[in-house]
C-alpha positions as CSV (number, residue, x, y, z in Angstrom):
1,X,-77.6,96.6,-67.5
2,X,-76.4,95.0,-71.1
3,X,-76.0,91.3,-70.8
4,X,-74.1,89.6,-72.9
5,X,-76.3,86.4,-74.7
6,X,-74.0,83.5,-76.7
7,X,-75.4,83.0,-80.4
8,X,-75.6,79.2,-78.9
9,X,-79.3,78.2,-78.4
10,X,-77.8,75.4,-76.0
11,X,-75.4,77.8,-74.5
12,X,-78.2,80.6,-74.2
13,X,-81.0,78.3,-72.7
14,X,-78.3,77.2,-70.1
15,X,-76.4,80.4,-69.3
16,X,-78.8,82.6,-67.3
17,X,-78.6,86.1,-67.9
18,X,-76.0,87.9,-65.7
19,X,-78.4,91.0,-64.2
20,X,-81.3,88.0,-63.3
21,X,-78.7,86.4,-61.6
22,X,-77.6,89.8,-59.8
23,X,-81.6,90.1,-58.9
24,X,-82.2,86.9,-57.4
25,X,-80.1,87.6,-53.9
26,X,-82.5,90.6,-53.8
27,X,-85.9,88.4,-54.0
28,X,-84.2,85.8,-51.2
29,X,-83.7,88.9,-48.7
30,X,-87.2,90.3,-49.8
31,X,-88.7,86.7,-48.6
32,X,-86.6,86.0,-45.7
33,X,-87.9,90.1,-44.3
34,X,-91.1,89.0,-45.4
35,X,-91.2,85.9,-43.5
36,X,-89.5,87.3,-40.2
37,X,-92.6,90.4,-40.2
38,X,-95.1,87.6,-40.5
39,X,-93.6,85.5,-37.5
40,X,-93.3,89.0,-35.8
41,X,-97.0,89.7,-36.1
42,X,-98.2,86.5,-35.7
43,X,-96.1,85.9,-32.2
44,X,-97.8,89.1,-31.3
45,X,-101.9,88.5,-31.4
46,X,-103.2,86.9,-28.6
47,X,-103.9,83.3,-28.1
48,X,-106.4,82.0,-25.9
49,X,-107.4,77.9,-25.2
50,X,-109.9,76.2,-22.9
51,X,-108.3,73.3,-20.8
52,X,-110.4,71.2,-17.9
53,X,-110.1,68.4,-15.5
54,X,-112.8,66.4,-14.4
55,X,-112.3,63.9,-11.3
56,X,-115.0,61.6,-11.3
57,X,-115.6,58.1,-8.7
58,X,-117.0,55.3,-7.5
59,X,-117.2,55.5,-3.9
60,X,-118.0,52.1,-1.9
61,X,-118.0,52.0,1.9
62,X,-116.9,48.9,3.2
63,X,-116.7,49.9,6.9
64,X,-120.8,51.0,6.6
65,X,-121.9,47.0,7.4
66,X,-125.1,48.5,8.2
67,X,-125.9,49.8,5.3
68,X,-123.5,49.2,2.5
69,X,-123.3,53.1,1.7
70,X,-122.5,53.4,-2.0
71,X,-122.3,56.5,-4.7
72,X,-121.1,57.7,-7.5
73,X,-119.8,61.3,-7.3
74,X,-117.6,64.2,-9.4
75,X,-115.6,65.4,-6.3
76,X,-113.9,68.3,-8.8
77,X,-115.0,69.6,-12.1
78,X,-112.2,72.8,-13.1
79,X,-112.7,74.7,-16.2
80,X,-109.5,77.1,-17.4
81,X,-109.8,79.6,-19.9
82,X,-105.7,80.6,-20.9
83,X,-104.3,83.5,-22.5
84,X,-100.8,84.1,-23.7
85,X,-100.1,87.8,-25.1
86,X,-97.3,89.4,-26.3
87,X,-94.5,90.6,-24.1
88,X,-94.5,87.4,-21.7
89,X,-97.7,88.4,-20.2
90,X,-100.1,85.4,-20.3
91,X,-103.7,84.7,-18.0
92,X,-106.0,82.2,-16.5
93,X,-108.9,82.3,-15.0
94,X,-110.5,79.3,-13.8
95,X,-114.0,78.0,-12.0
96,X,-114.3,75.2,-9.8
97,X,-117.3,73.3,-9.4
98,X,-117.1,70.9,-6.3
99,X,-119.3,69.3,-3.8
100,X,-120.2,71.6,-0.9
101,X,-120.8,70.0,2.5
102,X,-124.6,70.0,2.2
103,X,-124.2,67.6,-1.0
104,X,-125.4,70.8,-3.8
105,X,-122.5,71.3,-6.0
106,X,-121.3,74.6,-5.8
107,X,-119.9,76.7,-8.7
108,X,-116.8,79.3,-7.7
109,X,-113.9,81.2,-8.8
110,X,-110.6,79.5,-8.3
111,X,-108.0,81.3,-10.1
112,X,-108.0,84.7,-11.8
113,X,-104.6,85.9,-11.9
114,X,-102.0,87.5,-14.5
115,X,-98.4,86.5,-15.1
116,X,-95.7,88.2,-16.4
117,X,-92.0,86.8,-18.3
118,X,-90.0,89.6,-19.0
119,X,-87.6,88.5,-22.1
120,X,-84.7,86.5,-21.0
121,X,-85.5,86.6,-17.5
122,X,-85.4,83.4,-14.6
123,X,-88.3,85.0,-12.7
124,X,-91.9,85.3,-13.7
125,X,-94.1,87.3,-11.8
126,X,-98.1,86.4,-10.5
127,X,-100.8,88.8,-9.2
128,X,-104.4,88.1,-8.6
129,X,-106.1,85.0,-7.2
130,X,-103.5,82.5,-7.8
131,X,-101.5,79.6,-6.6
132,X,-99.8,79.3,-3.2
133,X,-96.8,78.0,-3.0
134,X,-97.1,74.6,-1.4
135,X,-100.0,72.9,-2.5
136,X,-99.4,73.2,-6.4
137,X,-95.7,71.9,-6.1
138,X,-96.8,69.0,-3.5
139,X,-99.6,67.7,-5.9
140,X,-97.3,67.8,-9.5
141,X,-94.7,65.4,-7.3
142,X,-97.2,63.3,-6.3
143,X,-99.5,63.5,-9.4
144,X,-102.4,61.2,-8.0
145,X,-105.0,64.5,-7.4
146,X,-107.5,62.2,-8.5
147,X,-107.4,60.3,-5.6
148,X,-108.0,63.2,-3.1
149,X,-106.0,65.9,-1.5
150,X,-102.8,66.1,0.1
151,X,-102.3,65.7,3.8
152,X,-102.0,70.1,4.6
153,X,-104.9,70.7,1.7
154,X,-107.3,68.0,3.3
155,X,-107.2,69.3,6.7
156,X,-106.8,73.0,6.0
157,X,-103.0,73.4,7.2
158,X,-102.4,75.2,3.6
159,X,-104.9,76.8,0.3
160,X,-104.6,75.7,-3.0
161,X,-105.1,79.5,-4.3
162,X,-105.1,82.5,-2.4
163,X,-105.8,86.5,-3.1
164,X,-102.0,88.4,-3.5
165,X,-99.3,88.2,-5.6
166,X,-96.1,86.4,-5.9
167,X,-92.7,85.5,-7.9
168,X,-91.4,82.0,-9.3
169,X,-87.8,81.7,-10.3
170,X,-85.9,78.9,-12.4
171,X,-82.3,78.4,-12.5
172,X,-80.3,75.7,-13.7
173,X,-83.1,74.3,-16.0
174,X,-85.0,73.7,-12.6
175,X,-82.0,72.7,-10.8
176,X,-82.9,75.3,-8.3
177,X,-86.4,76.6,-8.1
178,X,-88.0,78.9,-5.8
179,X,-91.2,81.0,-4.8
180,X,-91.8,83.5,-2.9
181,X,-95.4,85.2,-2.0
182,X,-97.3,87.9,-0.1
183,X,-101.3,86.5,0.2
184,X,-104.5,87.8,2.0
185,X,-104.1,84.2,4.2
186,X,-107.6,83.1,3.9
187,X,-107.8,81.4,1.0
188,X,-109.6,81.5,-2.2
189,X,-112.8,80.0,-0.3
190,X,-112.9,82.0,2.3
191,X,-112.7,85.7,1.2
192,X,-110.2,88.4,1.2
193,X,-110.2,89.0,5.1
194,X,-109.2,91.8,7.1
195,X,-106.0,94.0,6.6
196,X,-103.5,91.2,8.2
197,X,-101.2,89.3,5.8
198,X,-99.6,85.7,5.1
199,X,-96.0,85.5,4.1
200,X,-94.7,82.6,2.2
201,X,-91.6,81.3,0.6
202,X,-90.6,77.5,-1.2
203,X,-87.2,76.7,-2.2
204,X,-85.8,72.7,-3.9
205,X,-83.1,71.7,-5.0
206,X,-81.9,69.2,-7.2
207,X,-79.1,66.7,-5.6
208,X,-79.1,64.3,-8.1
209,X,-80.2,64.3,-11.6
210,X,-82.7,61.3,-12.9
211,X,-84.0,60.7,-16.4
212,X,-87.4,63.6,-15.4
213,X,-85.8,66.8,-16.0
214,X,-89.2,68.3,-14.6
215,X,-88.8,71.1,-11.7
216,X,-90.3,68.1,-9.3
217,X,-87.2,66.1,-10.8
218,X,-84.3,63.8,-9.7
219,X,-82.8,63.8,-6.2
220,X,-84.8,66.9,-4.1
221,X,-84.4,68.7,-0.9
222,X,-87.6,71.6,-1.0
223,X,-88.3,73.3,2.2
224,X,-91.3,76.0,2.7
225,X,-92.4,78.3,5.3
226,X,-95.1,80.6,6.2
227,X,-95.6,83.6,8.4
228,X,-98.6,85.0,9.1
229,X,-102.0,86.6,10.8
230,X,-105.4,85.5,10.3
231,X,-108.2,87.9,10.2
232,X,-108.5,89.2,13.7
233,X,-105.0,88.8,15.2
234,X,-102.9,86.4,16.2
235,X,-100.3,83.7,14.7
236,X,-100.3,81.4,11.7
237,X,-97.3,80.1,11.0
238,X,-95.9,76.8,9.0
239,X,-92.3,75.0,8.5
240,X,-92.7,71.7,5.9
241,X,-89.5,69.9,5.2
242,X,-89.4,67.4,2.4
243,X,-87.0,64.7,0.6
244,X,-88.0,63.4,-2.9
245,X,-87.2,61.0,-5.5
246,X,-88.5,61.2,-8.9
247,X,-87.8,59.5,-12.3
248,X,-90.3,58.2,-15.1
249,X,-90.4,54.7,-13.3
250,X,-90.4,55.5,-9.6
251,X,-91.6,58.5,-7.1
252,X,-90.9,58.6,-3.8
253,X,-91.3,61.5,-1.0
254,X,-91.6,62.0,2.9
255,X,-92.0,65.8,4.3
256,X,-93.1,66.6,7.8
257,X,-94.8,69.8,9.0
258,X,-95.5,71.8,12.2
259,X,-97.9,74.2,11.6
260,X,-99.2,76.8,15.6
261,X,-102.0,78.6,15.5
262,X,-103.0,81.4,17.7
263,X,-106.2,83.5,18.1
264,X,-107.1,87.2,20.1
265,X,-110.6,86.6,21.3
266,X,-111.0,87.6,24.8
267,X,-108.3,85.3,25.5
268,X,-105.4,84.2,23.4
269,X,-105.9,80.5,23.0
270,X,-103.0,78.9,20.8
271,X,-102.8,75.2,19.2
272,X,-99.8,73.1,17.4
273,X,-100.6,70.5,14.9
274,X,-97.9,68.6,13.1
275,X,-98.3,66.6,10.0
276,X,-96.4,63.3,8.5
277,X,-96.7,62.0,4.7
278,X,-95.0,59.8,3.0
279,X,-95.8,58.3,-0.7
280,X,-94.9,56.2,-3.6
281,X,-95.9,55.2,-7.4
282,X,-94.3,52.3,-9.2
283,X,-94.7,53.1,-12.8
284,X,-94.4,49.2,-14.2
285,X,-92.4,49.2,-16.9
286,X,-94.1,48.4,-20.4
287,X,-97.3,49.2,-19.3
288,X,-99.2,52.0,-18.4
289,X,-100.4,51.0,-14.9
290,X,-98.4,52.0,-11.4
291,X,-98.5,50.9,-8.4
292,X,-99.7,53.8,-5.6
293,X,-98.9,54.1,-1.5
294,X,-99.9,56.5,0.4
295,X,-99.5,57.4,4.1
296,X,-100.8,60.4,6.3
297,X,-100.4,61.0,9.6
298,X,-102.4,63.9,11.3
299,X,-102.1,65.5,14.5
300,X,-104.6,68.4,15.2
301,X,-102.9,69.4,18.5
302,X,-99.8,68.1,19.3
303,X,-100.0,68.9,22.8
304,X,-103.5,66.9,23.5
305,X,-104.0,63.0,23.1
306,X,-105.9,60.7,21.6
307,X,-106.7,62.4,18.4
308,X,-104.6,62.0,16.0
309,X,-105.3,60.6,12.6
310,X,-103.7,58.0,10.1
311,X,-104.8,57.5,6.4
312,X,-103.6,54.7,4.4
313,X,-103.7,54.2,1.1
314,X,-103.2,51.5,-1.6
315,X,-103.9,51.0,-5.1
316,X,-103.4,50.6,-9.0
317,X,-103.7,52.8,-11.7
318,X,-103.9,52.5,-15.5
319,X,-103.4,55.3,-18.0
320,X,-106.7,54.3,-20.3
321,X,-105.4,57.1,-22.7
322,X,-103.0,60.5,-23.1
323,X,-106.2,62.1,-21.5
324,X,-108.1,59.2,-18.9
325,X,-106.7,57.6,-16.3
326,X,-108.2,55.5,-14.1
327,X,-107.7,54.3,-10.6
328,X,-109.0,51.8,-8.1
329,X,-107.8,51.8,-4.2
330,X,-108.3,51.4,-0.6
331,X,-108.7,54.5,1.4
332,X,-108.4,53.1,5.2
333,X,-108.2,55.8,7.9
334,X,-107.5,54.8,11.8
335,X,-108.0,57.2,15.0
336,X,-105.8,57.0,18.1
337,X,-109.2,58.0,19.8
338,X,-112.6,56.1,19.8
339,X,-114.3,57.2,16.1
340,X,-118.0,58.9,16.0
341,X,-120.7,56.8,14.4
342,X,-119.7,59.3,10.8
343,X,-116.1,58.5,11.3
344,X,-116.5,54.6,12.0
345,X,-119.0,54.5,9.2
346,X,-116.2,56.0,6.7
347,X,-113.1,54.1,8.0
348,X,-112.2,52.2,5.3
349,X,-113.5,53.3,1.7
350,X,-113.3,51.4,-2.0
351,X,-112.6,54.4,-4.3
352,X,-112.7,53.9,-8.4
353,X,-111.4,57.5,-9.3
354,X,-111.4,58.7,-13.2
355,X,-109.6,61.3,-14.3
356,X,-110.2,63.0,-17.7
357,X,-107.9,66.4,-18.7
358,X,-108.7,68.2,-21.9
């Protein structure tokens, strides 16, 4: 192309020349396609991180007159390895490390599962050894772990992880979430079982918005049941009801749970237990401690007296940093029977809990 140039040295330093100016448009889209395959490819290679949680403790017995029983323990050590692939297909597999009844600490396989986001899609779908549905939900609403399980995960009404496979969906940016899940029933601990099943399903909903737009958010109703068999025959079935309240400042939550048993044996023997919890955290404003109560009420057969259980507990926590927090309170159980020497011994426990995610 001919381009006209002025005789001007001024006028010709300052003029650019016509076809250069025609070119340029073609070295911005050149970039820009550049650019867009290079966020292309580097969206699809893998990625794959490391995470962990430690839960580390003081443990003072202050019921144990006798002998002032006193230790220091890591009641949970979990190790994650994460990948996220292209597609919305990401992975985890994770090993616990935990103290077994005999006082050895015992390494095993927590979760090992696969999830998969199709593109624009509410639901996301889990297969493997994974999360059940309660458990996980119940312990990011009352994010205190560290201190010990919740009511159904302490006295084996519900698993943390199980063998099977299951969806979650979103809708509403977590105004309405739910989950719904098909599981060997036995738990991650306890093997894979026989050919019998567990059913599941969780559903919350949002009432009333608050300033933590989290999926354990605002103004809740959740509800969650489970149908099932355990390995041999028979009936394991659970109905939890709950009403929470969350915000940055203030959590609050009460649920209640029947959960009847039944097993084939030579004779069908059957059981009810029912369950009560309810819990709080005061977050104090301009500081990073909070304020934590806690009370669990246990019955292991509804239909039998004198044995059921009441945990209380009290205490103060302090974010140390983003990644430690530490905790010190008073874990006080009562029985409506007459406590075993072990029992009495243990009533009422000093805990100073760490907790250190990476």
């Amino acid at each position: 192309m001919i381009c006209h140039r002025t005789q001007s040295r001024t006028a010709g330093s300052i003029v650019p020349c016509f076809a250069t100016a025609l070119r340029r448009p073609a070295v911005a889209l050149a970039l820009c396609a550049l650019a867009a395959q290079a966020a292309r490819a580097q969206q699809a290679q893998p990625s794959v991180s490391v995470s962990g949680v430690v839960y580390a403790h003081y443990a003072f017995q202050l019921s144990d007159t006798a002998n002032h029983a006193n230790a220091f323990d890591i009641t949970r050590a979990l190790m994650s390895v994460n990948g996220k692939f292209a597609g919305g297909l990401t992975a985890r597999v994770s090993s616990d490390i935990y103290r077994a009844a005999d006082s050895s600490t015992v390494f095993r396989l927590k979760f090992a599962y696969l999830a998969w986001t199709p593109d624009g899609s509410h639901l996301t779908y889990r297969f493997g050894l994974t999360q059940t549905l309660w458990i996980d939900y119940a312990d990011q609403l009352w994010d205190y772990r560290m201190q010990g399980p919740t009511v159904l995960d302490r006295n084996g009404i519900l698993f943390p992880a199980d063998f099977g496979a299951a969806v979650d969906g979103s809708f509403r940016h977590d105004g309405l979430t739910f989950q719904a899940g098909i599981y060997d029933g036995e738990g991650y601990a306890r093997g894979t079982g026989d050919r019998h099943k567990d059913v599941s399903a969780r559903a919350s909903v949002r009432l009333l918005d608050s300033d933590d737009s989290s999926r354990v958010g605002g103004l809740r109703l959740t509800a969650f049941a489970l149908l099932g068999t355990p390995s041999g025959g028979g009936t394991r079935n659970r109905y939890t009801g709950q009403v929470s309240w969350r915000a940055r400042r203030l959590t609050l939550g009460g649920e209640f749970t029947i959960a009847s048993d039944s097993v084939r044996t030579a004779r069908v023997t059957s059981r009810e237990s029912s369950a009560i919890s309810a819990f709080g955290v005061l977050r104090l404003s301009e500081s990073k401690a909070a304020l934590v109560l806690r009370t669990d009420i246990y019955d292991p057969n509804t239909g039998k007296g004198g044995d059921r259980q009441t945990r209380f507990i009290a205490g103060v926590s302090y974010q140390v940093t983003p990644n430690w927090r530490t905790m010190l309170d008073l874990d006080r159980v009562s029985y409506e029977g007459t406590p075993d020497a072990a029992q009495q011994a243990r009533r009422s426990t000093l805990y100073f809990h760490n907790q250190l995610v990476f």
